[in-house]
C-alpha positions in Angstrom: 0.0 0.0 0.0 1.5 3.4 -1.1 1.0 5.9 1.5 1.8 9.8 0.5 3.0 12.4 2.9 0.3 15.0 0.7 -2.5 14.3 -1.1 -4.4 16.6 -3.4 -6.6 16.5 -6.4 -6.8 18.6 -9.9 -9.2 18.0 -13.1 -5.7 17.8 -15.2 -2.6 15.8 -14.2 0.3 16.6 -16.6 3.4 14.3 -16.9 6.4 16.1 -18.2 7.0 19.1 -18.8 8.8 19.0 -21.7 7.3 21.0 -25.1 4.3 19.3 -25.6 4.0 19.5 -21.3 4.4 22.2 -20.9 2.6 23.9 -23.5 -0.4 21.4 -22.5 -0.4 22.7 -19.3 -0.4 26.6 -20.2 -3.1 25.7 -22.6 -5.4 23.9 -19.9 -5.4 26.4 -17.7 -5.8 29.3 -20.3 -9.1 27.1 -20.6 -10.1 27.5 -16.8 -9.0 23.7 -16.0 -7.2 23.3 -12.9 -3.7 21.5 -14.0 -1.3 20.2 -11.9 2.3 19.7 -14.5 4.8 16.9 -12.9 8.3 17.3 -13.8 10.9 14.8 -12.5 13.7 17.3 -12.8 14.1 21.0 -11.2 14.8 22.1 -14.7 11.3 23.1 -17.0 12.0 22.3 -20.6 12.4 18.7 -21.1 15.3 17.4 -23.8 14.3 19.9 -26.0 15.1 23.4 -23.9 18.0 21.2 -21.3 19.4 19.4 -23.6 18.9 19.2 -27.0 17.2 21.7 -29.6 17.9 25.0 -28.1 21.9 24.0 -26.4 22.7 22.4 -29.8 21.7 25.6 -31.8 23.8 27.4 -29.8 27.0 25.6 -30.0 26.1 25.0 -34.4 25.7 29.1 -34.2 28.9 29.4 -33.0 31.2 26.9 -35.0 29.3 28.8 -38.2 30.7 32.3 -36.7 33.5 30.8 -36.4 33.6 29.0 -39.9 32.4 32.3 -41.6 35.4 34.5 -40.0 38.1 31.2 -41.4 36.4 32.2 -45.0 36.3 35.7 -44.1 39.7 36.2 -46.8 37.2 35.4 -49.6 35.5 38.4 -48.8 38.4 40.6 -48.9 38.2 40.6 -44.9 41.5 39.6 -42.7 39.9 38.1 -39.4 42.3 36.7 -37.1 40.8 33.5 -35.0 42.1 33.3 -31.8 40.9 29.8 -30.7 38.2 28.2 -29.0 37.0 29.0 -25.1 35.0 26.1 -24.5 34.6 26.9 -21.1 32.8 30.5 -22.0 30.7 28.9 -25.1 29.5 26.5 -22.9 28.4 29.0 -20.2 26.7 31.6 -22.8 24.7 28.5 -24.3 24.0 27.4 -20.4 22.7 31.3 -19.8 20.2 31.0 -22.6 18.8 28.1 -21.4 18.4 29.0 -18.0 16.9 32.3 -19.3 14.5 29.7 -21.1 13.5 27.7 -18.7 12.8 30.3 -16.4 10.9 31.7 -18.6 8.6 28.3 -18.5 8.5 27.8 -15.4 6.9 31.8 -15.2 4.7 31.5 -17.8 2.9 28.3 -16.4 2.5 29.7 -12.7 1.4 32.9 -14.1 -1.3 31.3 -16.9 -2.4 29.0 -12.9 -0.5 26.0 -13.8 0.4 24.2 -10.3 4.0 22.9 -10.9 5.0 20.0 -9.1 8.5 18.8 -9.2 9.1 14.6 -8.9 8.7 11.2 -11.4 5.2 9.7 -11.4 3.6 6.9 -11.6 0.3 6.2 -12.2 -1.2 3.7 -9.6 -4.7 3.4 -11.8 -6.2 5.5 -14.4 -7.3 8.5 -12.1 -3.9 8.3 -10.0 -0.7 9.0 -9.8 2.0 8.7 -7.1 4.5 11.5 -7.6 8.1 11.0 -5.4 9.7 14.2 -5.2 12.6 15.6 -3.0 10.2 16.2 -0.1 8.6 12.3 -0.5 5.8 11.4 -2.2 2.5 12.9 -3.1 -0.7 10.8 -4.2 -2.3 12.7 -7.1 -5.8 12.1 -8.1 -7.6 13.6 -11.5 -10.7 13.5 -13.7 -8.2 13.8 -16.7 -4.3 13.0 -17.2 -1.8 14.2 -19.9 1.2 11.8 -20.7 4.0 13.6 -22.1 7.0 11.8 -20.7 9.5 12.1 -24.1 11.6 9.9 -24.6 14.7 8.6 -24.4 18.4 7.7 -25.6 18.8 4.3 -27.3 22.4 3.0 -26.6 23.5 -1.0 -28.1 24.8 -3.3 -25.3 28.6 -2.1 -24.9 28.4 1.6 -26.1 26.7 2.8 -22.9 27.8 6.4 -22.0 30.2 6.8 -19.0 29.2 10.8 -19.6 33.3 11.5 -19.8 35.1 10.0 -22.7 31.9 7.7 -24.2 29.0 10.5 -25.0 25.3 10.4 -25.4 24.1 14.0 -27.2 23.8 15.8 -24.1 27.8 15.8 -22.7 28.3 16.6 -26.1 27.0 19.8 -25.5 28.8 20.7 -22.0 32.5 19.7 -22.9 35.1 21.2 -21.6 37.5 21.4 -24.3 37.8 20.2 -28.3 38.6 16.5 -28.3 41.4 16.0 -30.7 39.7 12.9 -32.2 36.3 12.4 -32.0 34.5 9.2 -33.3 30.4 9.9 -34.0 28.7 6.5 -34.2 25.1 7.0 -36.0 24.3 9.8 -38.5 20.6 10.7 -38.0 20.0 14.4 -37.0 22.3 14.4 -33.6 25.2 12.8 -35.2 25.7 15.2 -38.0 24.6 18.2 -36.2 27.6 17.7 -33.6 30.1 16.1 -35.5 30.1 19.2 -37.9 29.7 21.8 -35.0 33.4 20.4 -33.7 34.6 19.4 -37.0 34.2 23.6 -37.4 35.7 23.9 -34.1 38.9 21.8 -34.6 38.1 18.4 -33.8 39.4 15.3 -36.2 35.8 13.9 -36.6 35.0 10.6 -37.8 31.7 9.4 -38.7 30.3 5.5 -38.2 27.0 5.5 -40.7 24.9 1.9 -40.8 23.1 3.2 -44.7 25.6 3.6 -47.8 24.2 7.0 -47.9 23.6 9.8 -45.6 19.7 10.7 -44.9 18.9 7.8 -47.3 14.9 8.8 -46.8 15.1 11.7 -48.7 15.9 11.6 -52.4 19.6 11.6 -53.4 20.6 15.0 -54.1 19.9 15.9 -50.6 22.0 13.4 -49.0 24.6 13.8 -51.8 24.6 17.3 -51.0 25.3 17.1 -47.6 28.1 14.7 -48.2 30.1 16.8 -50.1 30.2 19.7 -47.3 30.2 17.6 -44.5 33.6 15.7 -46.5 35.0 19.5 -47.1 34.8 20.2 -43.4 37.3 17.4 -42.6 34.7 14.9 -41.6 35.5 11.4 -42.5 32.5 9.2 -43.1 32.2 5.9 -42.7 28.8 4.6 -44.5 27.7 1.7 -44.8 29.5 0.4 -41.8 28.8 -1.0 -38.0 30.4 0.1 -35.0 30.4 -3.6 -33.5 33.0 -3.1 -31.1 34.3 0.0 -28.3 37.7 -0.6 -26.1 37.2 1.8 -23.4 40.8 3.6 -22.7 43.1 5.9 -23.7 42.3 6.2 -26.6 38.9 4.6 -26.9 39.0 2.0 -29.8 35.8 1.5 -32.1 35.7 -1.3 -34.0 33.5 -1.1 -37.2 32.7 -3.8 -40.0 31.6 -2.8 -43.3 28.9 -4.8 -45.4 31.0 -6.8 -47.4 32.7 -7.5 -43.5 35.9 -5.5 -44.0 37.0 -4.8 -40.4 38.8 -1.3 -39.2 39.4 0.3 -35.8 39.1 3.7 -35.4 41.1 5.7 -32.5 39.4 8.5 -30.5 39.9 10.9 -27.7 36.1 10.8 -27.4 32.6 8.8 -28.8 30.1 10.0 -29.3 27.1 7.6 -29.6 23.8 8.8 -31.6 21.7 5.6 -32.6 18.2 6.3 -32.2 15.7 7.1 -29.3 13.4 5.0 -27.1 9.7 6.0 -25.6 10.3 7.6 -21.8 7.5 4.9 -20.6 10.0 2.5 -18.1 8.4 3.3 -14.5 5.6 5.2 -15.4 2.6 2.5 -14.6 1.5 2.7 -17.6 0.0 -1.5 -17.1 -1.8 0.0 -14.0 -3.6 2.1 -15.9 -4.7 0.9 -18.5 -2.7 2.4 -21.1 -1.6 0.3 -24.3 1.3 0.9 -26.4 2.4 -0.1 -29.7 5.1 -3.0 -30.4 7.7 -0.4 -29.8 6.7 1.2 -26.7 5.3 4.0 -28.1 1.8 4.8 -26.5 -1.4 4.6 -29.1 -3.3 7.6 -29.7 -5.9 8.6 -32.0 -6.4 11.9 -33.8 -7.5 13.2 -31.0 -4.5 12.4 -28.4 -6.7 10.1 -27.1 -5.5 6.7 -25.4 -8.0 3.7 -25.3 -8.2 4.4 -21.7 -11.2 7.4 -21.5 -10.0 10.4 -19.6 -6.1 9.5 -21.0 -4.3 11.4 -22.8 -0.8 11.1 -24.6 1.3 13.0 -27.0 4.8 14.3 -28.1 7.8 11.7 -28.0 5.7 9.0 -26.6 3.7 8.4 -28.9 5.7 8.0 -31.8 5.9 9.7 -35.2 8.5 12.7 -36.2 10.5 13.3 -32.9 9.6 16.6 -33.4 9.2 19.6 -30.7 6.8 21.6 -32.9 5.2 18.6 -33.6 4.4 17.8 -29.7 3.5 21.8 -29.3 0.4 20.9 -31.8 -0.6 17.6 -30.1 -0.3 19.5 -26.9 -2.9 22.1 -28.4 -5.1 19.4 -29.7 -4.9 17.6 -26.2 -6.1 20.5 -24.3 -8.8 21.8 -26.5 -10.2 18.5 -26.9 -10.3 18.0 -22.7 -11.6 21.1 -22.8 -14.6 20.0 -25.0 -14.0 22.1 -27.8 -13.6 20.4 -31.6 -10.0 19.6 -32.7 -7.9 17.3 -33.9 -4.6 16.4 -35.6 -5.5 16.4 -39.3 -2.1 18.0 -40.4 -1.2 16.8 -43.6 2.5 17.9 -43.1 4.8 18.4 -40.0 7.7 20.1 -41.5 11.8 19.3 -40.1 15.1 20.7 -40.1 18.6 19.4 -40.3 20.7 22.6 -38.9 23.7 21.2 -40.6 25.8 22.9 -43.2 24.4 23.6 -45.2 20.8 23.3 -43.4 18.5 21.1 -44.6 14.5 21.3 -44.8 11.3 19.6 -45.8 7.8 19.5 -45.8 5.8 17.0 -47.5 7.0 14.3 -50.0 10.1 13.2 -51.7 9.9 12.7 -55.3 10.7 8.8 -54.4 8.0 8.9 -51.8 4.9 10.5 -54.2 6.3 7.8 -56.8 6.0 5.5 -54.5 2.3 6.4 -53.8 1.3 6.3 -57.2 1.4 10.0 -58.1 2.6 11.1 -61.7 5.2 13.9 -60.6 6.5 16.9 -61.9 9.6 18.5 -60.0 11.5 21.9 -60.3 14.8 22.3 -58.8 16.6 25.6 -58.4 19.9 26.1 -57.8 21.4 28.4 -55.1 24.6 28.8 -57.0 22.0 30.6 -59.3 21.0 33.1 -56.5 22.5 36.8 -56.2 21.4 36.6 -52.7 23.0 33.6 -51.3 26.2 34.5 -53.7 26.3 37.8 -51.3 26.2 35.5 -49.0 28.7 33.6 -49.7 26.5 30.4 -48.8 25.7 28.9 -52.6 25.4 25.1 -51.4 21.9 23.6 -52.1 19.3 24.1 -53.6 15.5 23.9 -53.5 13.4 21.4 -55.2 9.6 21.5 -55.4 7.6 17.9 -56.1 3.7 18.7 -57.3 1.6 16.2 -58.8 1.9 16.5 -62.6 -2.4 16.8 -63.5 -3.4 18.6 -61.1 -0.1 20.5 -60.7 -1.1 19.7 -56.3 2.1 21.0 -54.7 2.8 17.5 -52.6 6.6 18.7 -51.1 9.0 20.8 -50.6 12.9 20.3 -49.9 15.2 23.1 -49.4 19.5 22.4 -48.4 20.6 25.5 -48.2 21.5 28.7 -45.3 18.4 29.3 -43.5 16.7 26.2 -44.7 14.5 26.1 -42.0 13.6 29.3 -41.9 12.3 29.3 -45.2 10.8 25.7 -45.1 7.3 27.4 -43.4 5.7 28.8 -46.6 5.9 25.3 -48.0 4.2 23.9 -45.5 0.9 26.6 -45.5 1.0 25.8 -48.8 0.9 22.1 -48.9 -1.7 22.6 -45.5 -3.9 24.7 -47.8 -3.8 22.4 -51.0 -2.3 25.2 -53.3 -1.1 25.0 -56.9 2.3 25.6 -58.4 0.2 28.7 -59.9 -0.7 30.0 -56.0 3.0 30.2 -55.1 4.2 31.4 -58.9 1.6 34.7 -58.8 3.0 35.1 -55.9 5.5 38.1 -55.2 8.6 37.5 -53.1 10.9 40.0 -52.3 14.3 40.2 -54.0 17.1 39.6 -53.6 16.1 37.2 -50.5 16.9 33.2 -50.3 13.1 32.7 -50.5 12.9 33.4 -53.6 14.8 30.2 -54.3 11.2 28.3 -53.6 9.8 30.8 -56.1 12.1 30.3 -58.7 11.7 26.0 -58.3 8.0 25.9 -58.7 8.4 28.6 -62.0 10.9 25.2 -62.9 8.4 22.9 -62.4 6.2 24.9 -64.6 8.8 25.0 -67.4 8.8 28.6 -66.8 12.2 28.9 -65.8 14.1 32.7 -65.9 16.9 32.4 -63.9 18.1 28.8 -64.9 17.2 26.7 -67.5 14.2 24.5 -68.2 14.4 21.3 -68.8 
């Protein structure tokens, strides 16, 4: 029998406070619910504001500086680069994430979000036991919110010791620029860090399972990336396993290629990026109720729903994009429909972004992927090499390729590698959202000279009306 040292009750339990949390939370009680958000850690935020999206951006933003002022002499510009203070980088990325989180932690009190710091548990489907630094707290609800996150996959042997083998997160509090680095995995974390300390000195060497890098999307992109990822100094490894690591001085990884060609590779420090698991392990989710899929990832239904009435999940845990934005719009959903008001997740695109260099972002379909779907496909690809704006720049890698059905000329996807990929990859995704035509974005005026226009100038290419390059 659990016995809590407090006991107290709310119409809206939320677990984690991570983006989807904690934006659930604010949302709730914006709505005149009274929400109670749990948060293991003392931190607001989750992965994404701690420990991941905002910290990493920081640290890219900084090895770009610090790239743009190497390539300054191109320009006509001497620049001279005294080093790398790890120590101070670190602390100016730790100062805007504590400015951040802060900011959170103020925004849910103020909006009459009850924070509550400790790991639940549910104990049935209206309960949760919450142990916390003071002891333990028995929560009961009419409604609950599961936003947990998730989690860090790491293969038997390549577990992080947090000092010379490194999950994402140590990554992005070192205290100096390893020599040799080894980056085993090259999804998203993998190539955002191993170019951010290829830029800031590092010998990097990257372990990739697929022959190809970002082998979802169609081959340009990846082949794109390869080449400026390979002119940083990055050495990639593809199509190759890290099967073996010899903790030590150096650290030893052992990799075998497909055709089981064996090589070790010597580094300073490892960095392992595989994958990620559902944050689920302790939370009682059995006790409750709650099913989840053959990977751990908790089933919802369009409207966050579990198949336990009165339960709902979203964000990490339940699978999809691993995406913060895409969590912020569950979290929406979530509280709207708790609050009995109509919504649902009928989003036909969530759009992501690489922030490598050059960046990379997409909404929508590959060409492979509408092919693959049965769509007859028209594409238009414009060059950035082609751009006056990205030449005064000085950033004309990429290029922006728009895929539209070829009848109805439906714009299905857009894919942009270039600077500022991601901040350009929005007005492709309204316009996939509101089913408009390669006319709808061609008759319409973007500024110049501006990198947008790059999106302009690829669906005029998919028209065969081409100016600035030329049509196929």
């Amino acid at each position: 029998m659990v016995v809590g040292t407090v006991s107290k009750g709310c119409q809206v339990a939320v677990i984690g406070s991570g983006p989807g949390g904690y934006l659930a939370a604010i949302r709730l009680a914006q709505l005149k619910k009274d929400v109670i958000l749990v948060e293991e850690k003392e931190s607001l935020g989750g992965i994404c504001l701690n420990e991941g999206c905002i910290p990493s951006k920081a640290l890219i933003h900084a090895a770009d500086l610090l790239e743009s002022a190497r390539r300054a002499g191109e320009m006509g510009l001497s620049m001279k680069v005294e080093g790398v203070d790890m120590a101070g980088l670190v602390a100016w990325k730790d100062k805007i994430v504590q400015r951040l989180t802060g900011g959170v932690r103020t925004l849910c009190t103020r909006n009459g979000a009850e924070v509550v710091q400790g790991r639940a548990r549910f104990l049935s489907d209206r309960k949760i036991e919450v142990q916390g630094p003071s002891g333990s707290q028995l929560i009961e609800f009419e409604q609950a919110v599961v936003a947990t996150g998730s989690l860090p996959f790491f293969p038997p042997g390549f577990e992080p010791d947090h000092e010379q083998i490194l999950e994402a997160r140590d990554a992005l509090s070192l205290r100096a620029v390893p020599g040799r680095l080894v980056v085993i995995g090259g999804g998203y974390n993998g190539l955002e860090l191993g170019s951010v300390y290829a830029k800031l000195g590092a010998k990097v060497e990257l372990v990739e399972f697929f022959p190809q890098l970002l082998p979802q999307h169609d081959p340009e992109v990846g082949q794109a990336l390869t080449r400026r990822i390979t002119h940083l100094g990055v050495k990639l490894h593809l199509g190759c396993k890290a099967t073996g690591l010899e903790r030590g001085s150096p650290c030893k990884v052992t990799i075998q290629g497909r055709e089981g060609e064996r090589a070790v590779l010597e580094a300073d420090k490892v960095l392992v990026s595989i994958g990620r698991l559902p944050n689920t392990r302790g939370l009682g989710l059995a006790e409750a109720g709650v099913e989840t899929d053959a990977k751990g990832f908790i089933r919802v239904n369009a409207r966050m729903e579990t198949n336990v009435p009165g339960v709902y999940a979203l964000g990490d845990v339940v699978g999809g994009p691993l995406l913060a934005h895409k969590a912020y719009r569950e979290a929406k959903v979530a509280a709207e429909v708790i609050a009995r008001k109509p919504s649902a997740f009928d989003n036909l695109v969530i759009p992501a972004v690489i922030y490598t260099d050059p960046e990379i972002a997409w909404a929508g379909l590959s060409e492979k992927e509408a092919r693959a779907q049965g769509y007859s496909v028209v594409t238009g690809t414009f060059p950035f090499r082609a751009s006056g704006r990205a030449m005064t720049l000085n950033a004309v890698e990429g290029f922006v390729k728009t895929v539209a059905d070829a009848g109805t000329k439906r714009i299905l996807g857009v894919h942009i590698v270039g600077a500022d990929a991601g901040e350009m990859i929005s007005e492709a995704a309204l316009a996939i959202e509101m089913g408009a035509f390669l006319d709808d974005l061609s008759q319409t005026i973007h500024p110049h000279p501006t990198m947008s226009e790059g999106l302009l100038e690829s669906v005029d290419a998919a028209l065969g009306e081409a100016i600035h390059v030329l049509n196929r």
